[in-house]
N, C-alpha and C positions, 0 to 999 in steps of 0.2 A: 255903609255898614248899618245894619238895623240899631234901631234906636233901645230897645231895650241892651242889646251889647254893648253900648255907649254908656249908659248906665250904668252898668257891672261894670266896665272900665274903670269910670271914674268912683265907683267905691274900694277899689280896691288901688286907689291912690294915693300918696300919701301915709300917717301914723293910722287913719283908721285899717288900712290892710293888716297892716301886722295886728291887731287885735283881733280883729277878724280870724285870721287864720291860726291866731296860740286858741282862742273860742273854738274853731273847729278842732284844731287837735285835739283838745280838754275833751271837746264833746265825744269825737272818735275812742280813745282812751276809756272813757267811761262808759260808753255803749260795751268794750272788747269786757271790761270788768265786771259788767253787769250780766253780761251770757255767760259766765261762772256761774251764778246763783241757780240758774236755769234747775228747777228739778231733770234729772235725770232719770232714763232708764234703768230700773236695775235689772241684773244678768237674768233672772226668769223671766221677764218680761220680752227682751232679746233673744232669747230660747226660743219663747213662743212662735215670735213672728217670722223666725229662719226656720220654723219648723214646718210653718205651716207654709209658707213661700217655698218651701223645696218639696213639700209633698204634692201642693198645687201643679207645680210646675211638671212633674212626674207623673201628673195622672194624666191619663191618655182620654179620660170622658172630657175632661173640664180645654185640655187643647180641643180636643173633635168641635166643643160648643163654640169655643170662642173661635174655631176658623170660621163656622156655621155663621155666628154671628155679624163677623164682618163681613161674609159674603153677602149675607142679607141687607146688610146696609148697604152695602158697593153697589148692590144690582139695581135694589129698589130705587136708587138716584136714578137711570138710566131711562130714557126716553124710551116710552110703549110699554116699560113692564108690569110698571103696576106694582101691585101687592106679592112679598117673596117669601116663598116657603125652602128652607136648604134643607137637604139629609146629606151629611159628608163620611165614608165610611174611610174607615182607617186598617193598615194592616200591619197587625204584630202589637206591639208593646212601649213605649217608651224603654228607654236604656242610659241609666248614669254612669259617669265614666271619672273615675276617682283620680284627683289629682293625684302625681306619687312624685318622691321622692328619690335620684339619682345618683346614686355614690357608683362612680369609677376608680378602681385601683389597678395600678399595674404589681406585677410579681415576675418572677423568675417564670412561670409558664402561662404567659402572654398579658393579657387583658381582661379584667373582669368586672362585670356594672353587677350593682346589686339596686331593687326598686322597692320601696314602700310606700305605702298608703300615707299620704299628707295627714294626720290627727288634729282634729280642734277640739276642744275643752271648754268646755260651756260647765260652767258650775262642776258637779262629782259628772261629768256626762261625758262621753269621750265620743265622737263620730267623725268618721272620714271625710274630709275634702269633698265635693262634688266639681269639677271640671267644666263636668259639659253635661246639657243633657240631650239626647240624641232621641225626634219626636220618632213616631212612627208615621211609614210614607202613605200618602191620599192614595186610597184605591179610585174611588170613582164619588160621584155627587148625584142628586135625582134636585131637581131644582123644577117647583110647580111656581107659575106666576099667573097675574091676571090678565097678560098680552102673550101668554104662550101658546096660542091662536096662530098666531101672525109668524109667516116663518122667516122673516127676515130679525124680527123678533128674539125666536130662537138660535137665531146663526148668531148673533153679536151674544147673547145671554153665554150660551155657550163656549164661543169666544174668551170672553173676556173670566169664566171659570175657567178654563184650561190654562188662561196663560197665569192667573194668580194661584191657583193651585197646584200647577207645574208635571200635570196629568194630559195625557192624550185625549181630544175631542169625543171619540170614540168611547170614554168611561164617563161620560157626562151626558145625563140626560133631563133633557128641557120640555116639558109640555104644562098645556094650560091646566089652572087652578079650578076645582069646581065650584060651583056657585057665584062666578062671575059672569059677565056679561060684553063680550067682546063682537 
């Protein structure tokens, strides 16, 4: 057994254990009492941040960047490519899909659901649920590097967009960047 566990064994023998461990409790206890005090958020503040986190989310520029972005880092890791330029084109729109609400009743002529919009209440504010948000699908990609020369190069570059962007080889195009030197 290592020797520092031999250690802690033997302090936790005997009457210093139980001091030891009413000390932890005390300390535990007092940590949970002390994050009460914690300022909080007040409700505009949490407005804000669900307001802008849902519109973020919704906008179809700010997803197109940020697949653009990690492609650009995925690629440029990859052996021979060098320096990456993405353009990812998108088709259609984003689309939020509102949680609702399910009431099923039966009656004398048969079966009937009735559906409403989930409501949340922020301050005097009332807005629908959001669900889901459903992106808009990658049409295709144009992807310049600095080994886009080299076509074995372009086969893996290629490659490796099609299967993380989940589009046909065929909508993805790979050629060398200008002003390089391959």
């Amino acid at each position: 057994m290592p020797e520092w566990l031999e250690r802690l064994r033997g302090r936790f023998t005997g009457d210093n254990s139980i001091r030891i461990i009413v000390i932890l409790g005390a300390a535990g206890i007092a940590l949970i009492l002390l994050s009460g005090l914690l300022p909080k958020k007040n409700d505009a503040e949490r407005e804000q941040e669900s307001v802008s986190i849902t519109e973020a989310s919704a906008d179809p520029d700010i997803y197109r960047i940020q697949l653009e972005e990690r492609l650009t880092a995925l690629l440029s890791q990859m052996e021979g490519v060098g320096q990456v330029t993405v353009m990812v084109t998108l088709g259609g729109s984003s689309e939020q899909i509102f949680a609702e609400e399910v009431k099923a009743s039966r009656n004398q002529n048969g079966a009937q659901t009735e559906s409403a919009p989930v409501l949340t209440r922020s301050g005097n504010a009332e807005s629908a649920l959001i669900a889901e948000t459903k992106y808009p699908a990658v049409c295709g990609a144009a992807i310049l590097c600095s080994g886009g020369s080299h076509a074995a190069v372009r086969e893996r570059v290629t490659q490796a967009a099609a299967a993380l962007l989940g589009i046909p080889a065929a909508n993805i195009y790979v050629g060398k960047a200008s002003g390089t030197v391959n």
